[in-house]
N, C-alpha and C positions, 0 to 999 in steps of 0.2 A: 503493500500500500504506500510506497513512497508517492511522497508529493513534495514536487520540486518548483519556487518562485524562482527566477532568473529576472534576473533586471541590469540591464544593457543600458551606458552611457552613450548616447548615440552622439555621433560626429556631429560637423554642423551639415546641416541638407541629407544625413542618414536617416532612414524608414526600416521598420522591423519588416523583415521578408518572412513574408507568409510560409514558405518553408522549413522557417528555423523551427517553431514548435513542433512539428511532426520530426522534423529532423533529429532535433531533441529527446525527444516522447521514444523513438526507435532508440538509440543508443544510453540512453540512461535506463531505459527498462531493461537492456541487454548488461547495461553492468549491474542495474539490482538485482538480475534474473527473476523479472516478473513475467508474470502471466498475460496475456493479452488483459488489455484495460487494466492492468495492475500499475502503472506509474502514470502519475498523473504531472503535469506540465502547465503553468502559467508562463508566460513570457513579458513583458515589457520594458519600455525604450523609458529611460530619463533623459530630457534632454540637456547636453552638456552644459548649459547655465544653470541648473540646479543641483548640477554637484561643485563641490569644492573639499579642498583638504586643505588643514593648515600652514600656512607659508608657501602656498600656490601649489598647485597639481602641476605637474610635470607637463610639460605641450607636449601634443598627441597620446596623450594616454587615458584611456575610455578605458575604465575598468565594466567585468563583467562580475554582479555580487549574487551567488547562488544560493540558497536558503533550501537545506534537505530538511525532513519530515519522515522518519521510518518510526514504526512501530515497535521496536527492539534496535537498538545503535549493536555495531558490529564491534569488536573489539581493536584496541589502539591499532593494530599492528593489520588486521582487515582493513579498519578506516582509510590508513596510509596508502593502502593500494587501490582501495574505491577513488579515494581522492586524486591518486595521478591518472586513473582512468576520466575519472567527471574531469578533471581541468583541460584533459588533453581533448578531448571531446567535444564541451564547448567553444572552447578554443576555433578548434578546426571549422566547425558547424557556422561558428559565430562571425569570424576572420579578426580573430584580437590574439597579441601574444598569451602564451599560456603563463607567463608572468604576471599579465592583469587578469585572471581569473581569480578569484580570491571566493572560497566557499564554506556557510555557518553550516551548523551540525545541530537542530533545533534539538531540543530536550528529545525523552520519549514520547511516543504521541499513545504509548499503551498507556487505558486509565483515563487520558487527559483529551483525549480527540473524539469528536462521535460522527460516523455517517449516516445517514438518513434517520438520524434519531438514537441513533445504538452506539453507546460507547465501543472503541477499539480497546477489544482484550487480547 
């Protein structure tokens, strides 16, 4: 049941391409090893006026901030390896260095998350 938010600092005059989310949705369910409809995918674009980092962001660098959601976290040393899978992946999908991929690892969602009414056990 992972659920993945991606949010993409877009250039100036960049547009989310309608095939990143499926592009996405295909290769992150293949690194969680889900089931059809098993990973779910938001996508969206910030536009690069409303990021900043302290003491100026570096010119040309659009980071991309990924927010996972799994119902059981993997342990340190799986995570490691999910994580250079997910960065390389967006990366490629997205066209930004795997350098500005940078991604959160949300609590568990066992307990604390419900779908259609039904907490995830």
């Amino acid at each position: 049941m992972p659920i993945v938010d991606i949010e993409i600092v877009l250039k100036a005059g960049e547009t989310l391409r309608a095939e990143w989310a499926a592009g996405l949705a295909e290769e992150l369910g293949s690194i969680f090893a889900s089931p059809p409809a098993g990973t779910w995918i938001k996508v969206r674009g910030l536009p690069s006026g409303q990021y900043a980092e302290n003491g100026g962001a570096p010119d040309g660098v659009y980071p991309i901030f990924v927010r996972v959601i799994k119902s059981k976290l993997p342990s340190l040393e799986e995570m490691q390896i999910e994580v250079g899978r997910i960065t390389g992946s967006v990366a490629q999908i997205c066209g930004r260095p795997s350098a500005n991929v940078h991604i959160i690892y949300e609590p568990e969602a066992k307990g604390r998350v419900a779908f259609g009414g039904k907490i995830v056990l």
